[in-house]
Each structure stands twice: as structure tokens, then as C-alpha cells.
Backbone and ligand atoms as CSV (ligand in chain L), in Angstrom:
chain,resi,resn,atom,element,x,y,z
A,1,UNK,N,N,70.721,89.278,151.219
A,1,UNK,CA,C,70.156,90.626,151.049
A,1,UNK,C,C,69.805,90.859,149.569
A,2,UNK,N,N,68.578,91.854,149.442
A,2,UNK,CA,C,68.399,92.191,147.684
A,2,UNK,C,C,68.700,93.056,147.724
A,3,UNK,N,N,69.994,93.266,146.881
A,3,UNK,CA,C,70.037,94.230,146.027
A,3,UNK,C,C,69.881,95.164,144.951
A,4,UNK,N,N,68.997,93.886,144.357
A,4,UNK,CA,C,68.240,94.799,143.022
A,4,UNK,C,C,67.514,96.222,143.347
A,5,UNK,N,N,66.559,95.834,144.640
A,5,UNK,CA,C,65.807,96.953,144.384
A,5,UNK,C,C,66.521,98.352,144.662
A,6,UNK,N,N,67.624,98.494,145.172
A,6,UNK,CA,C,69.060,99.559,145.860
A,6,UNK,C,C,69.218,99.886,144.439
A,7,UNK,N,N,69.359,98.971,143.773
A,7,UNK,CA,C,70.122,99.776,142.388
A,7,UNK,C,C,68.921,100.075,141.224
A,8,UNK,N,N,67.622,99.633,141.414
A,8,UNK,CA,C,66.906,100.134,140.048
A,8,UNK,C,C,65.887,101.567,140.814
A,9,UNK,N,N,65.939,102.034,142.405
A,9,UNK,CA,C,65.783,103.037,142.799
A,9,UNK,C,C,66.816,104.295,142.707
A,10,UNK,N,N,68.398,103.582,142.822
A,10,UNK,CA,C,69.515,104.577,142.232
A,10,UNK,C,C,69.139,105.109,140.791
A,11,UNK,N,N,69.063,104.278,139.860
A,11,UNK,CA,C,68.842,104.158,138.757
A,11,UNK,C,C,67.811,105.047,138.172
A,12,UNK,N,N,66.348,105.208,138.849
A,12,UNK,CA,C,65.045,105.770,138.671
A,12,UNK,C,C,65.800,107.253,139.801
A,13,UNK,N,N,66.167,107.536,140.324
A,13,UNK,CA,C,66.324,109.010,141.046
A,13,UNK,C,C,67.477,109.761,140.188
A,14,UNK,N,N,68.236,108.721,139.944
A,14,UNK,CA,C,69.485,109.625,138.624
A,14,UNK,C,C,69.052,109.659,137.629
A,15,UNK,N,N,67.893,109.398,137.355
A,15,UNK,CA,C,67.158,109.699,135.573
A,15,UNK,C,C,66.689,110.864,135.878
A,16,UNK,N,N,65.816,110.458,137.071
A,16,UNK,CA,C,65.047,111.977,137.367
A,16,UNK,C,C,65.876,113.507,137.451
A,17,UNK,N,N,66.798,113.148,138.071
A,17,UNK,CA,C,67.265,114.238,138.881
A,17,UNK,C,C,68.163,114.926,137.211
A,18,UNK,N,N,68.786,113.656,136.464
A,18,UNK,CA,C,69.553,114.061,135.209
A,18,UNK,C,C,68.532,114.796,134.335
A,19,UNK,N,N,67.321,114.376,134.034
A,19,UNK,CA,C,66.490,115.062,133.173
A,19,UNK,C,C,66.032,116.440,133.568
A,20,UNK,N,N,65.276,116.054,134.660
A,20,UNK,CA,C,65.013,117.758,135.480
A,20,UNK,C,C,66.129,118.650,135.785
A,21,UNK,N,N,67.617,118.486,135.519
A,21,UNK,CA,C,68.765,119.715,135.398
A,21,UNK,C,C,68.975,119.650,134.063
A,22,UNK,N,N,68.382,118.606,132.955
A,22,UNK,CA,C,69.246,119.123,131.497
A,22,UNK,C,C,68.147,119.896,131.211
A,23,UNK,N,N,66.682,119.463,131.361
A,23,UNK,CA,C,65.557,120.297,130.944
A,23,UNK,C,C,65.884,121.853,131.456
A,24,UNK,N,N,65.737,121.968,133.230
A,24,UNK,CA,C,66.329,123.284,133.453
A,24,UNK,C,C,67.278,124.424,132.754
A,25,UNK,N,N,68.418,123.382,132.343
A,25,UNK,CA,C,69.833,123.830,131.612
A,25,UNK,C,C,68.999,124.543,130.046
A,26,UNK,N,N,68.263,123.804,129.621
A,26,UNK,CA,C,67.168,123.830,128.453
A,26,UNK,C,C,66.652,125.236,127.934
A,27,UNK,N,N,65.588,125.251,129.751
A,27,UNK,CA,C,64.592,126.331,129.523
A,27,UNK,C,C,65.074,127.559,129.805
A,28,UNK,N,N,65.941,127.361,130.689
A,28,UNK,CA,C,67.482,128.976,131.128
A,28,UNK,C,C,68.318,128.713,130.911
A,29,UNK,N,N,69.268,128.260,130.139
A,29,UNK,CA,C,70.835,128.300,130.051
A,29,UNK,C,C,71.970,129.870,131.152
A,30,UNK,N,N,71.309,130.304,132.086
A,30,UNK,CA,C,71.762,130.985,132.393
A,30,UNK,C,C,73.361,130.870,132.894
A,31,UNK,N,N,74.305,131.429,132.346
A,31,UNK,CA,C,75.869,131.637,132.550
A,31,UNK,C,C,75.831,131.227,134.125
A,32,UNK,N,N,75.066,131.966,134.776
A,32,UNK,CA,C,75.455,132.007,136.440
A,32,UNK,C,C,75.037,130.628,137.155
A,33,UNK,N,N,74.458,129.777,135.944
A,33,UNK,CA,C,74.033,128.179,136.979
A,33,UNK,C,C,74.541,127.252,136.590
A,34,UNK,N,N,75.848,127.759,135.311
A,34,UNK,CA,C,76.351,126.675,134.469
A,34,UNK,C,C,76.975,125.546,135.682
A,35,UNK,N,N,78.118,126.027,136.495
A,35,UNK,CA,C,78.381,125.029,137.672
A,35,UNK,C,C,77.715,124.565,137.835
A,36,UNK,N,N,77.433,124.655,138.489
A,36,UNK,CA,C,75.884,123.954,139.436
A,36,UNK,C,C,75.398,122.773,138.445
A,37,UNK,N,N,75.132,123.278,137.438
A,37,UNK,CA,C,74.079,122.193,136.582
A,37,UNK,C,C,75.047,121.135,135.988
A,38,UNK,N,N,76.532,121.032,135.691
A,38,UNK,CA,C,77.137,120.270,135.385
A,38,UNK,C,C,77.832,119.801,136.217
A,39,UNK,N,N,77.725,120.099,137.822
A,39,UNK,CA,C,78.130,119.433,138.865
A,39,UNK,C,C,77.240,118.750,138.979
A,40,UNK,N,N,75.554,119.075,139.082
A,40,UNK,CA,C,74.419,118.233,139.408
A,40,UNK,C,C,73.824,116.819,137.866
A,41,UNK,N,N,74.703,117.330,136.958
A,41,UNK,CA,C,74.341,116.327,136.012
A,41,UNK,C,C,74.688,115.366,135.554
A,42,UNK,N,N,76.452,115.742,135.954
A,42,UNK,CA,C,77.779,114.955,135.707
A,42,UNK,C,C,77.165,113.710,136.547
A,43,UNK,N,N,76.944,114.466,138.647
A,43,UNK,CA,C,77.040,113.027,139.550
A,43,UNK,C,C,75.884,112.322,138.997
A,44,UNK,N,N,74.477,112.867,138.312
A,44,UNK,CA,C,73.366,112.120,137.859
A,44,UNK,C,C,73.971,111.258,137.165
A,45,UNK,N,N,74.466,111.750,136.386
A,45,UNK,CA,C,74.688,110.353,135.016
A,45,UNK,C,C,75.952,109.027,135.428
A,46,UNK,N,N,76.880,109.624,136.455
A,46,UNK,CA,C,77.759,108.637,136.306
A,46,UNK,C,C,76.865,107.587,137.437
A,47,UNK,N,N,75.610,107.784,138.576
A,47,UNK,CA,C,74.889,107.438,139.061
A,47,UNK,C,C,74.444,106.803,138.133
A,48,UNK,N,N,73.547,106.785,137.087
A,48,UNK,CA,C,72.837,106.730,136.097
A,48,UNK,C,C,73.566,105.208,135.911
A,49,UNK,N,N,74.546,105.202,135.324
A,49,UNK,CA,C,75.500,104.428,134.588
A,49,UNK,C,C,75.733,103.265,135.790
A,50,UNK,N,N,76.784,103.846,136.700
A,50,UNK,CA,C,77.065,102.634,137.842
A,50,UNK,C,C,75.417,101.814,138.167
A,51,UNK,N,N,74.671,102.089,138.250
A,51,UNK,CA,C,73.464,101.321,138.864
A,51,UNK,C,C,72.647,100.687,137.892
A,52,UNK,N,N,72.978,101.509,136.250
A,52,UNK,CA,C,72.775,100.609,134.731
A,52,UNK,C,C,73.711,99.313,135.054
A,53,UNK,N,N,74.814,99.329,135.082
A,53,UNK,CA,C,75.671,98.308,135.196
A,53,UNK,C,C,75.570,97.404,136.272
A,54,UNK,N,N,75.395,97.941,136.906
A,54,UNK,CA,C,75.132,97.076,138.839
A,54,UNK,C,C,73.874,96.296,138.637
A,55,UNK,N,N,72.884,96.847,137.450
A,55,UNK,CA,C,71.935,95.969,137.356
A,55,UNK,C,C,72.134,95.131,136.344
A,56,UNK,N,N,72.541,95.056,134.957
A,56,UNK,CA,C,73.389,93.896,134.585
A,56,UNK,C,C,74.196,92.862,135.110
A,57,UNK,N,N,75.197,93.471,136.014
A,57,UNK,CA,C,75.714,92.326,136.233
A,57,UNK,C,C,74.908,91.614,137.404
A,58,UNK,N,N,73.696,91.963,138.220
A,58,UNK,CA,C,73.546,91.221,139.278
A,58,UNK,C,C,72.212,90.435,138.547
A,59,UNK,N,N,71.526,90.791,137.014
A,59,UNK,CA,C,70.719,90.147,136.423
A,59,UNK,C,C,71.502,89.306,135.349
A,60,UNK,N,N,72.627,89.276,135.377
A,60,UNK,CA,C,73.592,88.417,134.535
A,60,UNK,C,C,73.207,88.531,133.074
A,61,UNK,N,N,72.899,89.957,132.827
A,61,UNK,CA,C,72.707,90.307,131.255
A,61,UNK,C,C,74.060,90.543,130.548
A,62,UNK,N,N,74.205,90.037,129.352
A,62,UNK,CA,C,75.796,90.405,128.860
A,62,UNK,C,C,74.999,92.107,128.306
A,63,UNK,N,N,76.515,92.827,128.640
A,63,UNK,CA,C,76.925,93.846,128.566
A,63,UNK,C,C,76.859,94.256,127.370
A,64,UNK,N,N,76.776,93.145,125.792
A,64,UNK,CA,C,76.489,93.779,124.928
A,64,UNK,C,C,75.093,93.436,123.639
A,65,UNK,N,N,74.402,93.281,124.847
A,65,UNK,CA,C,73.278,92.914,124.554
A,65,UNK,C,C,72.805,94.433,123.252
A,66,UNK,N,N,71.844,94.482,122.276
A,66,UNK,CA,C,71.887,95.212,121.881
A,66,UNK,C,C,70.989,96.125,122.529
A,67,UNK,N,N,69.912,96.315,123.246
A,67,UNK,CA,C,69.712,97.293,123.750
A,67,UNK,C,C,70.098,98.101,124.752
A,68,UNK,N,N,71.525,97.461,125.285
A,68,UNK,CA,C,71.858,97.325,126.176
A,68,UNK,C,C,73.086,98.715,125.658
A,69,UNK,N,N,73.761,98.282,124.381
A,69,UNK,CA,C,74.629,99.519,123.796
A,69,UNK,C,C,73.415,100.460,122.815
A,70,UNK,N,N,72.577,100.009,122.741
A,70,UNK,CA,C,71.149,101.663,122.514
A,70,UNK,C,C,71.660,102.519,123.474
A,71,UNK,N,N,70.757,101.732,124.685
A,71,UNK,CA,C,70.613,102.857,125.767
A,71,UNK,C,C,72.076,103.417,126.288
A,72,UNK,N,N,73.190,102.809,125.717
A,72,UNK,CA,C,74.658,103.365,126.580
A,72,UNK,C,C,74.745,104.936,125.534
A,73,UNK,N,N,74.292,104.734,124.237
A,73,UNK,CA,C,74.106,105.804,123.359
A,73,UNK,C,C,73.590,107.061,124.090
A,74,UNK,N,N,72.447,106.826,124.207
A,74,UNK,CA,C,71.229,107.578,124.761
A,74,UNK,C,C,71.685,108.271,125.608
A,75,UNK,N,N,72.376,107.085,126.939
A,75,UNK,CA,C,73.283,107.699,127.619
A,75,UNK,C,C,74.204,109.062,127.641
A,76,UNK,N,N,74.676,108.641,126.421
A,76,UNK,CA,C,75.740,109.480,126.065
A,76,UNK,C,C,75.159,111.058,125.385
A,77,UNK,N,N,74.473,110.802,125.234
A,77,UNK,CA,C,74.008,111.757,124.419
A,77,UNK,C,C,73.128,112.470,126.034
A,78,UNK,N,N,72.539,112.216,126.445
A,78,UNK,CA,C,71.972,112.939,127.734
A,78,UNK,C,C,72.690,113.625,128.622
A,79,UNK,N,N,73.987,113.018,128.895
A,79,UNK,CA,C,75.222,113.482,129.703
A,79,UNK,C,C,75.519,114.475,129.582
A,80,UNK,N,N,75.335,114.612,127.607
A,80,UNK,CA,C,75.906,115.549,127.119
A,80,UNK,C,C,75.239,117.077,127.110
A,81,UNK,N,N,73.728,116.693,126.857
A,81,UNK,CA,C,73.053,117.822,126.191
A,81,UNK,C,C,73.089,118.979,127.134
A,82,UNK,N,N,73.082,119.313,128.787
A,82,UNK,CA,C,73.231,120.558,129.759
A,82,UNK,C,C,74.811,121.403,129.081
A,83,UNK,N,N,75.510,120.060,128.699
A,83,UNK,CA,C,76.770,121.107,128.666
A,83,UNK,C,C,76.362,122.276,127.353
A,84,UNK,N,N,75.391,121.545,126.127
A,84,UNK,CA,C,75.382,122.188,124.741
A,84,UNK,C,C,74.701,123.214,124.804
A,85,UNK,N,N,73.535,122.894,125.737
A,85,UNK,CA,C,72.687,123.985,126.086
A,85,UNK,C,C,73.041,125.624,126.306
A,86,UNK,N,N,74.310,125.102,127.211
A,86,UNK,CA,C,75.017,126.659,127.620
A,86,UNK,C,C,75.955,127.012,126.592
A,87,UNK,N,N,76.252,125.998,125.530
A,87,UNK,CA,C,76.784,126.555,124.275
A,87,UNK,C,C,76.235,126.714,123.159
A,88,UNK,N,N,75.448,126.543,123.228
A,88,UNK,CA,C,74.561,126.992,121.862
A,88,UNK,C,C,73.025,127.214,122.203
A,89,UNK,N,N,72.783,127.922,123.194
A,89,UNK,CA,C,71.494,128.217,123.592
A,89,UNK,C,C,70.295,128.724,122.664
A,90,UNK,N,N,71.033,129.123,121.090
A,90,UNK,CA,C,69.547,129.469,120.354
A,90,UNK,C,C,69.408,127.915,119.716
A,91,UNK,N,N,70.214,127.002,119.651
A,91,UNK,CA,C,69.194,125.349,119.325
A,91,UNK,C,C,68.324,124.743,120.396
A,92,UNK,N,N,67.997,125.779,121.704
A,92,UNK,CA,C,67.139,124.744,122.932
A,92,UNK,C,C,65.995,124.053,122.682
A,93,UNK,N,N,65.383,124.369,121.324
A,93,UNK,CA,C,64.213,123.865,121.176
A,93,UNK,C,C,64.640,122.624,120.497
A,94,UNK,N,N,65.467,122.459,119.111
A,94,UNK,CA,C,65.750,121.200,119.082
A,94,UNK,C,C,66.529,120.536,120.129
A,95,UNK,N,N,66.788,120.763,121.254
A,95,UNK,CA,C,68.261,120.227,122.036
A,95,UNK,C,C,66.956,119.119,122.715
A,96,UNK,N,N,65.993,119.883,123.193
A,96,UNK,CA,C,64.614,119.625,124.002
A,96,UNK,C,C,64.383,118.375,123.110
A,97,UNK,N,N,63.870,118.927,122.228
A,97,UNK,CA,C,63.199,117.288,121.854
A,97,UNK,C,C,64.038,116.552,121.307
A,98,UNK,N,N,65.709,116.704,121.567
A,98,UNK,CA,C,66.393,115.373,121.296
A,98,UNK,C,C,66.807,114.858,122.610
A,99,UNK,N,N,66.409,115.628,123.821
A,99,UNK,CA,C,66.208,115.079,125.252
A,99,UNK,C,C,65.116,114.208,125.308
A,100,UNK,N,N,64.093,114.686,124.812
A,100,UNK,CA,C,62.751,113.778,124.853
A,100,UNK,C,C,62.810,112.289,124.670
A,101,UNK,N,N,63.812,112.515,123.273
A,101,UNK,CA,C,63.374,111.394,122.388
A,101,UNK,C,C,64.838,110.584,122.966
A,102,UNK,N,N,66.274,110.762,123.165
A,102,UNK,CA,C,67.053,109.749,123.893
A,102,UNK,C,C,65.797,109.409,125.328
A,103,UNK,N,N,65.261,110.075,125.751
A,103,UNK,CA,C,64.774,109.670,127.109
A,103,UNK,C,C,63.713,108.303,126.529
A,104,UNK,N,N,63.214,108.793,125.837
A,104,UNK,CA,C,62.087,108.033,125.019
A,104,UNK,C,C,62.724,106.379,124.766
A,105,UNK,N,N,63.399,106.699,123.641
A,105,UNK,CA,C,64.774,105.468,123.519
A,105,UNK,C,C,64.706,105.052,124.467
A,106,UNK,N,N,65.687,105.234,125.519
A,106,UNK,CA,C,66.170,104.592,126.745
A,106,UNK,C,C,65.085,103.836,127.130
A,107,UNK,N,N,63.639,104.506,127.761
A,107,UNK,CA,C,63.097,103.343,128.433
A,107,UNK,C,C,62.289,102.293,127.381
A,108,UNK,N,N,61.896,102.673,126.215
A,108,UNK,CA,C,61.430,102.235,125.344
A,108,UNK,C,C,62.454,100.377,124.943
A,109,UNK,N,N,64.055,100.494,125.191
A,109,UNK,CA,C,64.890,99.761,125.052
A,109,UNK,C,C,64.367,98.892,126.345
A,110,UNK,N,N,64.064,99.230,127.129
A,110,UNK,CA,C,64.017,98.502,128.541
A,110,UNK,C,C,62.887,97.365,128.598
A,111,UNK,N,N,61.297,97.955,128.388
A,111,UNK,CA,C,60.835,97.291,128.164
A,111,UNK,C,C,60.413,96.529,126.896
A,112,UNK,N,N,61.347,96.815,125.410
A,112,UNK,CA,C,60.486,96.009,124.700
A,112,UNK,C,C,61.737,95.272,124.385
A,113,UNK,N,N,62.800,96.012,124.849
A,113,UNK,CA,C,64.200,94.910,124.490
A,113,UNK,C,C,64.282,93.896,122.727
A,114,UNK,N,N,64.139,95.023,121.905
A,114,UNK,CA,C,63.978,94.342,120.415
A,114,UNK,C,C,64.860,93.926,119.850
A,115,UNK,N,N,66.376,94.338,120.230
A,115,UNK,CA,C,67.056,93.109,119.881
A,115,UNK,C,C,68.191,93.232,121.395
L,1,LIG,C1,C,74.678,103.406,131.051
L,1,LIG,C2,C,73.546,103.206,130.489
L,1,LIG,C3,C,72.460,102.332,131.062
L,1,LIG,C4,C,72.495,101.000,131.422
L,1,LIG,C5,C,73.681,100.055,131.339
L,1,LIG,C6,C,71.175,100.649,131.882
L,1,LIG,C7,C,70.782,99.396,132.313
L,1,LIG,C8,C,69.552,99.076,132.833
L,1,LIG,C9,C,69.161,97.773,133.334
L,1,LIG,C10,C,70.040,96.543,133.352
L,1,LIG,C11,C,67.884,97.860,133.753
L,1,LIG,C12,C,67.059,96.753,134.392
L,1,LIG,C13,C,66.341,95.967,133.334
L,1,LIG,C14,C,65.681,94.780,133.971
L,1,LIG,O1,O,64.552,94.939,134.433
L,1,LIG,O2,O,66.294,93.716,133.977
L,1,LIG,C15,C,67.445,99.226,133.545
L,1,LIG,C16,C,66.199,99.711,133.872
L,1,LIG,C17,C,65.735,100.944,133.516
L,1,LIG,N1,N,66.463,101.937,132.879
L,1,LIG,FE1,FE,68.431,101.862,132.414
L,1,LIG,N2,N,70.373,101.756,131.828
L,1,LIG,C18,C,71.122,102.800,131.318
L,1,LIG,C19,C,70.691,104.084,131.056
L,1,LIG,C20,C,69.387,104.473,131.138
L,1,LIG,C21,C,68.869,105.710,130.625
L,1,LIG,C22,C,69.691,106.774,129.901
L,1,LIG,C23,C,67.531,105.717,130.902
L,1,LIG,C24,C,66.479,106.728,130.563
L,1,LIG,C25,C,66.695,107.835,129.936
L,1,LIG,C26,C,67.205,104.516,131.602
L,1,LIG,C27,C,65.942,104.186,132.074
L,1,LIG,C28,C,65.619,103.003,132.689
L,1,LIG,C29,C,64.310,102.693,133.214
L,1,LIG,C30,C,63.085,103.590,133.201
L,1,LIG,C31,C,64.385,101.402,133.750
L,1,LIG,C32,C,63.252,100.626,134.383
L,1,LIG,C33,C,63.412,100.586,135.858
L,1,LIG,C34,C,63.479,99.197,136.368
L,1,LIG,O3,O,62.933,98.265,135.780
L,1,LIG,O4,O,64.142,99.028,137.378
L,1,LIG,N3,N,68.365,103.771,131.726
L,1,LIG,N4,N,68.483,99.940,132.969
């Protein structure tokens, strides 16, 4: 059976789904959707992550390849930004384009893989 393609479709629907609730979180930080958006962003990213990894190990990439700890950055930093949003809602405009630009990173690491 292939499994690749199971995990780089996990992979492509938890980007989506993570970006379109931090952007949301972004453009309303509203108090009353904070749940919601860090229930819906949390399961994105740890999705995100398990099916990053599931595709390493079934492409037998070492784990610390360097673009490999970029994008775990990027990662990290995306996970993060819905929660900041609802705490510091007058930085949304920079929060935004440091969503852009980890997003940017991330796939940018994928295909040009520079080191
Ligand atoms: C835990 C962190 C992550 C790990 C370990 C990881 C790992 C991977 C791996 C191994 C691939 C397949 C590369 C190949 O073709 O051999 C991949 C593809 C991809 N990743 Fe990630 N990734 C992570 C996070 C992210 C993030 C944060 C983004 C975007 C913001 C992202 C976007 C993509 C895209 C667009 C692809 C191309 C889809 C494909 O070729 O299947 N990844 N990732």
C-alpha cells in the first residue's frame, strides 16, 4: 500500500485549515471564538507535525536535515501566533505578515531545500 500520498494530503489540509483559523484569529481576535480557534489550531498543527514526520521517516530523510529544523521553527512559530493574536490584538498587522512569511519559509524550505 502507498502511504505517502495519506500523509502529504494530511499534511496539505492541516496547513490549510491551521492558516485559515490563525488568519481568522488575525482579522477578529474576538474573546467569544478564542476556544474554538485554539481547539481548531492546536489539532491543525499537531496534524501538521505527525504527517511532517510520517513523511520523513517513510522518505528516509534524517530528521535533522537543515531545512528540515527551518521548517520545525516555522512550525513553531505558527502554532503559536492564534494564541498571540487574542493577546495582543493591536500587533495583528505585524502578527499577519509574520504568518505570511513563516508560511512563506516553510514551503520555500520544501522545495528548494538549501541546506
Ligand atoms: C513539524 C514540521 C514539519 C515537518 C517535519 C515537515 C516535513 C515535510 C516533509 C518531509 C515533506 C515532504 C517533502 C518531500 O517531498 O519529500 C513536506 C512537504 C510539505 N510541507 Fe512540510 N513539514 C513541516 C511543517 C510544515 C509547515 C509549517 C508548512 C507550511 C507552512 C509545510 C508545508 C509543506 C508543503 C507545502 C509541502 C509540499 C507538499 C508535498 O510535497 O507533499 N510543512 N513537509
Amino acid at each position: 500500500m502507498e502511504r505517502l500520498p495519506y500523509y502529504q494530503l494530511l499534511h496539505i489540509l492541516s496547513l490549510v485549515v491551521l492558516t485559515a483559523h490563525t488568519f481568522m484569529a488575525l482579522a477578529n481576535p474576538a474573546p467569544e471564538n478564542r476556544r474554538r480557534t485554539m481547539m481548531i489550531t492546536g489539532i491543525a498543527a499537531l496534524l501538521l507535525f505527525v504527517s511532517g514526520f510520517g513523511m520523513l521517516a517513510l522518505n528516509k530523510i534524517p530528521y535533522a536535515s537543515g531545512w528540515v529544523i527551518v521548517k520545525l521553527f516555522c512550525w513553531l512559530g505558527l502554532a503559536a501566533l492564534a494564541g498571540v493574536a487574542y493577546r495582543k490584538p493591536q500587533l495583528r498587522g505585524t502578527l499577519s505578515l509574520v504568518a505570511l512569511l513563516l508560511t512563506a519559509v516553510a514551503i520555500f524550505m520544501v522545495y528548494f531545500r538549501p541546506f
